[in-house]
C-alpha positions, 0 to 999 in steps of 0.5 A: 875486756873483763873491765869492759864487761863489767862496766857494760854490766853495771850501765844495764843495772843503773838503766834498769833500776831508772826504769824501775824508778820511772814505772814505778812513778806511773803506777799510782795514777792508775786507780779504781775510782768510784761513783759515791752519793750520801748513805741516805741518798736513794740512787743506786744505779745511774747510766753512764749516759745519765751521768754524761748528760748531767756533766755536760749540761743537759741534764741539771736535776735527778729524777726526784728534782734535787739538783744535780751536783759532782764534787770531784778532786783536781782534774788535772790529777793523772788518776782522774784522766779516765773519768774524764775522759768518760764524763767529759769527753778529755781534761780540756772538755772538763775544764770548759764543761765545768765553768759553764756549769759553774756559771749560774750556781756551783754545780761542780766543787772541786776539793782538795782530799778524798776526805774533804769530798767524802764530807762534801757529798755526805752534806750537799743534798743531790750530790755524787762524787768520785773517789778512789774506791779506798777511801770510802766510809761509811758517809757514803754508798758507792752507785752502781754505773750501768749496774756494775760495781768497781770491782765488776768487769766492765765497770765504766771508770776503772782506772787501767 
């Protein structure tokens, strides 16, 4: 019997330690992320409605006539679920708005690293991006969404 609760024992640590192994996995794709435009760009608040239109089409331009353009990271990344979810409506929705966005003129560049995105957005006039709230610099300047900040309660793209 002392054999039988020692084993029973050492299942529940080797199941807990999995469990462990396996949430610790998931916790990485839940990021603050954060709207950003070049340091010189005069936007500092944008509606999240604005932001949809913009997304889906309707709306191509900012209200000082440069063109609307969003660089984002993969989408199908886990940390990008929510914001597309948002801006989009779901990943599936993103992937059909961002090719017809992309059919005149590229309206949407997709990059491989928050440092490339960060350069993208500080060099593409009318540009904004989304990038977790840890790797921006000072090439850019986080916009407000509906007048809250990431960090806010209630910010529209918070990860969790």
């Amino acid at each position: 019997m002392h054999a039988n609760s020692r084993r029973n024992l050492l299942r529940g640590a080797i199941a807990l330690g999995a469990l462990a192994v396996l949430s610790a996995s998931a916790v990485p794709a839940i990021k603050n992320m954060a709207v950003v435009a070049s340091a010189n760009s005069k936007l500092a608040d944008v509606p999240l409605s604005d932001l949809v239109k913009m997304c889906k089409g309707t709306t191509k331009a900012w209200p000082d006539g440069k063109s609307f353009v969003l660089v984002l990271r993969n989408p199908d990344a886990p940390e990008m679920h929510a914001v597309l979810l948002k801006l989009f409506g779901g990943a599936t929705e993103a992937k059909v708005a961002i090719a017809k966005l992309n059919e005149m003129h590229q309206t949407v560049k997709i990059v491989d690293s928050d440092e490339d995105l960060l350069r993208t957005v500080d060099a593409t006039p009318g540009a904004i991006g989304i990038v977790d709230v840890y790797a921006i610099n000072s090439s850019v300047k986080v916009l407000r969404i509906d007048g809250k900040l990431p960090f806010d309660v209630g910010y529209a793209l918070k990860g969790n």
